[in-house]
N, C-alpha and C positions, 0 to 999 in steps of 0.2 A: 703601275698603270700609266706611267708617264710616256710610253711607247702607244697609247690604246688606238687604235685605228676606227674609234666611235665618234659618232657624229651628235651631238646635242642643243635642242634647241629648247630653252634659251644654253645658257653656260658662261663661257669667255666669249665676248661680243666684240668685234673691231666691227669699228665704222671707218669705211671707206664714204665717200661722197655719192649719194644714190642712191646706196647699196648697204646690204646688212649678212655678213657673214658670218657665221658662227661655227665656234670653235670647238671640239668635243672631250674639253677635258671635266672631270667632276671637281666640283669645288664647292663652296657653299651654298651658292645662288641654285644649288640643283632640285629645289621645290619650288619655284619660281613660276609664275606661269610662262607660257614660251611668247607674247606678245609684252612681257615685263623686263625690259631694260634694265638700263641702273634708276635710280626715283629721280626726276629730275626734282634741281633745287626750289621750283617755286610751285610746288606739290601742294594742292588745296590741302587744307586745313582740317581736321575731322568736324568739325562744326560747316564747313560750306557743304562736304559731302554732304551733310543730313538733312540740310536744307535742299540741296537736290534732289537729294533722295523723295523728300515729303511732297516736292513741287508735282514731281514725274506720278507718285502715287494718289495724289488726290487730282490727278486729269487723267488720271485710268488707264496711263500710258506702258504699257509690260513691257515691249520690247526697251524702253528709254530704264525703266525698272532694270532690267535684266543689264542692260549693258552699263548704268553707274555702279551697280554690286560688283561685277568683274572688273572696273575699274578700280573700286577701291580694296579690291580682295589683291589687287597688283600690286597696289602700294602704303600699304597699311603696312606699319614697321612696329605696332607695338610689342608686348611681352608675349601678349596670349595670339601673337600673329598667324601659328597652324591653325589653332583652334576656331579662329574669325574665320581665316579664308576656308576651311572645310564647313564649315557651320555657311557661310554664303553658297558655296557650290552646291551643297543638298539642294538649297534652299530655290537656287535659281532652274534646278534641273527638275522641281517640285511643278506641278502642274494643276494649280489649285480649283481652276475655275475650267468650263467647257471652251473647248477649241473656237467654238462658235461665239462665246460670248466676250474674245480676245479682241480688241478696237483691232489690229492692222489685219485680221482677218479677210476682211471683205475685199482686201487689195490682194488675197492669194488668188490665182487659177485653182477650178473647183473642177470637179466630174461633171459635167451640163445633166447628167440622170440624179445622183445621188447626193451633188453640190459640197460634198466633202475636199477638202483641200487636196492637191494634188503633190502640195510640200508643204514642210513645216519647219519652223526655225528651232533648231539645238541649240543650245549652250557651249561655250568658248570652253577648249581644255581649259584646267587649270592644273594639272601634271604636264612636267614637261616632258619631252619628246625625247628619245632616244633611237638614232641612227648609226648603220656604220657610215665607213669613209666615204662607198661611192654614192650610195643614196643617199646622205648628206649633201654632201657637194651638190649633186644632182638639184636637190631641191631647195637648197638655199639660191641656185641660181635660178629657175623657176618666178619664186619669189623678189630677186630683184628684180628680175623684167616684167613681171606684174605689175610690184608698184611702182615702179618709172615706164610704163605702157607707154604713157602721151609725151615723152622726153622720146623715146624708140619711135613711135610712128610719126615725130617730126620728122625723123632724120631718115625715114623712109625706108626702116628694117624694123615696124610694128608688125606683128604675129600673132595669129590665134593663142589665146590664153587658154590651152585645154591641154590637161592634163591627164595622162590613163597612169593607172596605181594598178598593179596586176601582182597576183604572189600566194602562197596558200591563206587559209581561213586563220586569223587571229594574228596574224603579221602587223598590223595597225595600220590600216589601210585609212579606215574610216578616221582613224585617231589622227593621221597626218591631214587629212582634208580636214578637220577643226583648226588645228595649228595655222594651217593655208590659211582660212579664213580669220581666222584671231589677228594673224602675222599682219594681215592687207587692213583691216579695221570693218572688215564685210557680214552681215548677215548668215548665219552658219546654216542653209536650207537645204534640206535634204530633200529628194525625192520620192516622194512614198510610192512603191512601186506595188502596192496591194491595191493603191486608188487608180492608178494609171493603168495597170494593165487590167481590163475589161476583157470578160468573156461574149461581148455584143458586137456583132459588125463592125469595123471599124474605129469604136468608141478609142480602143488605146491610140491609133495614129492622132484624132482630136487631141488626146488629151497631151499627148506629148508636141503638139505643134502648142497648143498653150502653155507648155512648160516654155518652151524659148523666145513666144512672145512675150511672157512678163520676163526672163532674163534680158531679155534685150531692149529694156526701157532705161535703161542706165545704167552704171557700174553698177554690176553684181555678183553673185557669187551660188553656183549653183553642185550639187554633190549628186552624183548618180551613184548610185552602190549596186552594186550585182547586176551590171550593165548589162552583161549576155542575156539578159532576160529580154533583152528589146532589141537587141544586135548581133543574132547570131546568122553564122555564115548562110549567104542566099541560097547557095548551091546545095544546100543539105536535102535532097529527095526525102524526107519523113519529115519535112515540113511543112505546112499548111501555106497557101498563097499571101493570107492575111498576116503572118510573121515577117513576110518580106515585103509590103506595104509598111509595114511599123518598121523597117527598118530605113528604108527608103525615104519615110518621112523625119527619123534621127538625123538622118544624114544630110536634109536637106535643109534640117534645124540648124546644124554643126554650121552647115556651109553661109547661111544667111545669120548669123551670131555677130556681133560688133568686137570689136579690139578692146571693148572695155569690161567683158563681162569674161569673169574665169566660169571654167568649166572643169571639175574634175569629176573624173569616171572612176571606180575601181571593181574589179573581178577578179574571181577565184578560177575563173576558166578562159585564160588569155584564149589557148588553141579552139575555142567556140565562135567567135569575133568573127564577122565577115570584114576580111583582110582590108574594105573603104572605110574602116571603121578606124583603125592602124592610121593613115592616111590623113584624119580628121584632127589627132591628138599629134601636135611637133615636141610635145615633152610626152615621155613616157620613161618611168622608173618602175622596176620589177624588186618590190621586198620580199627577200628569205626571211626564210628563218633566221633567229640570231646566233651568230658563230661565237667563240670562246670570250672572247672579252667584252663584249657585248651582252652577252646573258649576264656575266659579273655582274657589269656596272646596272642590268636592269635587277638583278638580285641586291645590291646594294640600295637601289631606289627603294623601292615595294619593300625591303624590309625596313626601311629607315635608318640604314646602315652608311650616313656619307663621310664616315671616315673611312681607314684599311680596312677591310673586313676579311677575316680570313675565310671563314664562314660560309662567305658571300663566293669567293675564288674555289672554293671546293666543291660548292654546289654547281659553280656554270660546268666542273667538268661534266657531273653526272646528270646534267638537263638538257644535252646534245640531244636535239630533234622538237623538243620543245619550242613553243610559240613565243611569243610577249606576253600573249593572252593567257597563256597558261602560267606563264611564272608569276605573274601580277595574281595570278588569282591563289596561288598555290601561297606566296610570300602573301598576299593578307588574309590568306586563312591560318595563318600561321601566329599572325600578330594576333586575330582576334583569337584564339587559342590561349594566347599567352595572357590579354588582359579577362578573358573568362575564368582562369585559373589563376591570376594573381602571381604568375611566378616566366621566367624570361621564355624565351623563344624555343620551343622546344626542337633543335634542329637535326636530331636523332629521329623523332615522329618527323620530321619535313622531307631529309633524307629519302625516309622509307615512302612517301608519299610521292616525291619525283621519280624513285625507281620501278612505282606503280604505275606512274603513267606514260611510261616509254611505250608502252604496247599502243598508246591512242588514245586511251579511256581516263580523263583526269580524275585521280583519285587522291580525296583531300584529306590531311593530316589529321592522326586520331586524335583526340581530345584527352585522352589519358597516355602516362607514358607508355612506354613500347615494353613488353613482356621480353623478361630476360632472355629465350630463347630467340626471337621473333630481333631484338636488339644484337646477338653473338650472330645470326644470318645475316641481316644489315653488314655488321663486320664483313664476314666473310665474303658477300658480295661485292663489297666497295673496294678489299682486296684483289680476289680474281677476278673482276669484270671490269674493272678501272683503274688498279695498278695504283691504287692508292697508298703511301708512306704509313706505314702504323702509327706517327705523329697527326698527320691528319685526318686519319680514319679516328684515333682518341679528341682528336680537339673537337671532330662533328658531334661523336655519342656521348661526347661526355665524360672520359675516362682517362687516364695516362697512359702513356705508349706502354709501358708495363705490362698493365693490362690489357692491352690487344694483343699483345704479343702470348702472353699468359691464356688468353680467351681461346682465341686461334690455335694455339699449342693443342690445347685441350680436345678443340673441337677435330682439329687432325687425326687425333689418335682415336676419339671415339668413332670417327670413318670409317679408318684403318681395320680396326675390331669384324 
């Protein structure tokens, strides 16, 4: 993998002055959060954290709550280090009390009918990112001209900080707009577009003009997802007048936005967009799906495999067309498999679970092993439809090349018959 044309954020980190590049090789730091560097040397103490900790909680402060746990889930080095920082990220993504009864609430823009928040603040990944070459680059530069904004609009080449994310469903669209935000040190708000968009006269162009009057109170940070919902092309005759009112009031939000507040958009239906919309966004990155080394290294991730994995290299061939989203889910249905049954990774049942859902329909790995029969078709598949080595068709099921070779022999002749 030392060839791997993946992009990873965090990983190998050079610092240039300004600027934060990142490099896409796996190594150990690859559970890292992607805003956790190396720890710097004068790293509070786990005793000041908990006195932070108790201060922010007894003034009832959540968001200050939420953002010292991500802090110390970054640099917390002791033994049971996975177990702390997953045991924190439940904890912060946990939603204990009503949205309403949250202290920085009253600072969100609401529905003016139903006073429900019009966005709401997520939680900072705490997996890191995984890119190829050219969306990588793409958005590590993104992000240094983000955070050196006001270095750039000294020198009179400041720029709309708006970003469109376009690509199919489950590419990590949404997962890189947390990174974004983690990476700048910003507020991770997302736009609830179930409150915004109003079936009442006008109500949605309102609500979306108070979506970028509170972005534009100061550096901030704002996440549109399923933009085409509020931006689709003007000229489409089978639309309503009041879609292109809502669109027209996007655009005039975009256009009146300050140089300090990022903006990122992402869609699943670039070709929907009315083309001023294109116009509005000076970065725009299009994620695929993940290509052969890529799936790898996200099958190494999600299994918890960051050494060689052969495993790992066998499975990206046969997960062509597959998402991020799908392999992350497929790889931890896989682990909880194996700690329900007390016994390793069963990547025989994973196998036949990835070749189930080449058709579209993710289908998740059995809980018991794979019946002899149902195990000799696996083989035979992963022979004739992907040209796999009877070496590592036996390293996936479990078996020596012997036996596959032995199995397949077999199953030839009873064809033939």
């Amino acid at each position: 993998m030392a060839n791997s044309k993946r992009n990873m954020l965090p990983g190998n980190q050079k610092r240039i002055p300004g600027h934060s590049v990142w490099e896409g090789e796996m190594n150990r730091n690859v559970l890292q959060p992607s805003y956790a560097p190396d720890v710097p040397e004068n790293s509070p103490s786990v005793g000041k954290w908990f006195a932070d900790l108790v201060d922010v909680a007894l003034s009832g402060n959540q968001d200050a709550i939420r953002h010292i746990g991500s802090l110390f889930a970054r640099e917390y080095r002791g033994p049971d280090r996975r177990e702390v920082q997953g045991r924190i990220s439940s904890a912060i993504q946990r939603r204990l009390v009503s949205l309403n009864d949250v202290r920085s609430v009253s600072q969100l823009p609401v529905d003016e009918k139903s006073r429900v928040p019009l966005i709401e603040e997520q939680p900072w990944p705490t997996m890191p990112l995984l890119l190829d070459e050219q969306a990588g680059a793409a958005l590590s530069r993104f992000v240094a001209e983000a955070a050196n904004s006001k270095q750039l609009s000294e020198a009179g080449l400041g720029s709309r900080l708006n970003l469109l994310l376009s690509g199919p469903p489950g590419t990590g669209k949404t997962f890189i707009a947390g990174h974004i935000a983690a990476r700048l040190g910003l507020p991770f708000y997302t736009v609830r577009l179930d409150t915004v968009v109003s079936s009442l006269l006008g109500d949605t162009a309102k609500n979306i003009r108070a979506l970028f009057e509170f972005a534009s109170n100061g550096p901030g940070f704002l996440f549109l997802d399923e933009v085409d919902a509020i931006a689709k092309r003007r000229d489409d005759q089978r639309e309503l007048g009041e879609i292109k009112r809502v669109v027209n009031t996007l655009i005039q939000g975009l256009d009146l936005i300050n140089d300090k507040t990022v903006i990122v958009a992402a869609t699943n239906h670039a070709h929907l967009l009315d083309p001023a919309i294109f116009r509005r966004f000076p970065y725009q990155i299009e994620v695929s799906l993940p290509e052969l080394d890529l799936r790898e290294a996200l099958w190494r991730l999600y299994l918890d495999r960051a050494e060689d994995c052969t495993e790992a290299a066998i499975l990206s061939v046969i997960s062509k067309g597959l998402s991020c989203s799908d392999i992350r889910e497929l790889a931890i249905a896989a682990r909880r498999t194996a700690v329900l049954t007390g016994s390793g990774i069963d990547f025989a049942g994973l196998a036949w679970a990835v070749i189930g859902s080449r058709e579209g329909k993710l289908h998740m790995p059995p809980i018991s092993n794979l019946e002899l029969e149902t195990k000799t078709l696996l083989q035979k598949r992963l022979r004739d439809d992907y040209e796999l080595t009877f070496e590592k068709i036996g390293r996936l099921t479990g078996v020596s090349k012997q036996a596959v070779i032995a199995t397949l022999r077999r199953r030839r002749n009873v064809d033939s018959e």
